[in-house]
N, C-alpha and C positions, 0 to 999 in steps of 0.2 A: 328773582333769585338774589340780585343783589341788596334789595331790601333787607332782607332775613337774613344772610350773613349782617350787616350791620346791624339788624336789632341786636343779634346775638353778642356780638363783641361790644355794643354798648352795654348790654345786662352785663355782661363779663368784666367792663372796664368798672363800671358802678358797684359791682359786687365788690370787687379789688380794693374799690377806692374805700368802700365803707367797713370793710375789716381791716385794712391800715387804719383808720379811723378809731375804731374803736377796739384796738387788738390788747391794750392794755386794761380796758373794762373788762373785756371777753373773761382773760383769765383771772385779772383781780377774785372777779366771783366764783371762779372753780378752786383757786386756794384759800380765800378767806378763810384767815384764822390758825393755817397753818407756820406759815412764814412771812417775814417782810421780804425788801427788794434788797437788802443787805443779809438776805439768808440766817438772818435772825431768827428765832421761834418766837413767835408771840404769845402774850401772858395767857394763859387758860384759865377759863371760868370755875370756879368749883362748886358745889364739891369736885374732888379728881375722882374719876370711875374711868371704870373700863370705854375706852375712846374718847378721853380727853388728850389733849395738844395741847404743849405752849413748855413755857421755863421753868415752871411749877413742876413740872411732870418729870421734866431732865432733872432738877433738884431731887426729885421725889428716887427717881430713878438710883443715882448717886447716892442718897441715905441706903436706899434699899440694900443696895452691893456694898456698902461700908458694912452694916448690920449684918450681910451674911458673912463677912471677914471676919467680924470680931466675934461671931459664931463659933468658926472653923478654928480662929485662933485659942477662943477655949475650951477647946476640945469639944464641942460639940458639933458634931458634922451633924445636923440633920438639915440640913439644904442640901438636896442634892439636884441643883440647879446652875446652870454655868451662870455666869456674869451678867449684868444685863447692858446692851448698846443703850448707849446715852442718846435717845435720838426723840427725846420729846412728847414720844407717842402711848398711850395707854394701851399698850396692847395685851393677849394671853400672856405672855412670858413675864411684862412689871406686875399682871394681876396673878399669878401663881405667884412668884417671888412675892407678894404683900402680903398673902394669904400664908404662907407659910413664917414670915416674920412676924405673923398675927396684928397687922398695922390694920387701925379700922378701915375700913371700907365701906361707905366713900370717904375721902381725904376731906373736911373741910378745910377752910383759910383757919379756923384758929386751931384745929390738930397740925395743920402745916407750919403755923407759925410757931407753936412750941416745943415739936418734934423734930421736922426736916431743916428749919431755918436753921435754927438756933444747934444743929448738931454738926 
């Protein structure tokens, strides 16, 4: 009996030991691409589509909400879409909001560059 508790707490001690081990690979590969270790967003690949990530996308994001201000400011309300969170991410809400400022879809790097950078 006292064998088998000791296998058991050695698997246990070795399992322990090998997820301290490698606890920062673990998740490096479950956010890949989302964020750095400074909670940064990292650059996203393009074109931009629906479920791109990265600073491209927050940029993209921010032209988006500038373009429906300057909408609403000259009297043309046809967004009727709240604001969008600056959060990186491509999701329903930046691809409605695109689709109604008529931006093409997908983003590449030179619509990006001429468009969102440079506005």
């Amino acid at each position: 009996m006292k064998t088998k508790w000791a296998i058991i707490i050695s698997v246990a001690i070795v399992a322990v030991v090998l997820v301290a081990i490698f606890w920062k690979d673990i998740f490096k590969k479950v956010s890949a691409g989302n964020s750095t270790s400074d909670g940064n967003t990292t650059a996203a690949t393009f074109p931009l589509k629906y479920g791109s990530k990265g600073a491209e996308v927050k940029e993209t994001q921010r032209y988006l909400n500038k373009m429906k201000a300057n909408f609403n400011a000259g009297g043309i309300t046809i967004i009727f879409l709240a604001d969008l969170v600056i959060d990186g991410v491509w999701g329903a809400k930046t691809q409605a909001m695109a689709e109604k400022i008529a931006l093409k879809i997908p983003v590449t790097e030179t619509d990006y560059n001429q468009l969102i950078k440079t506005a």
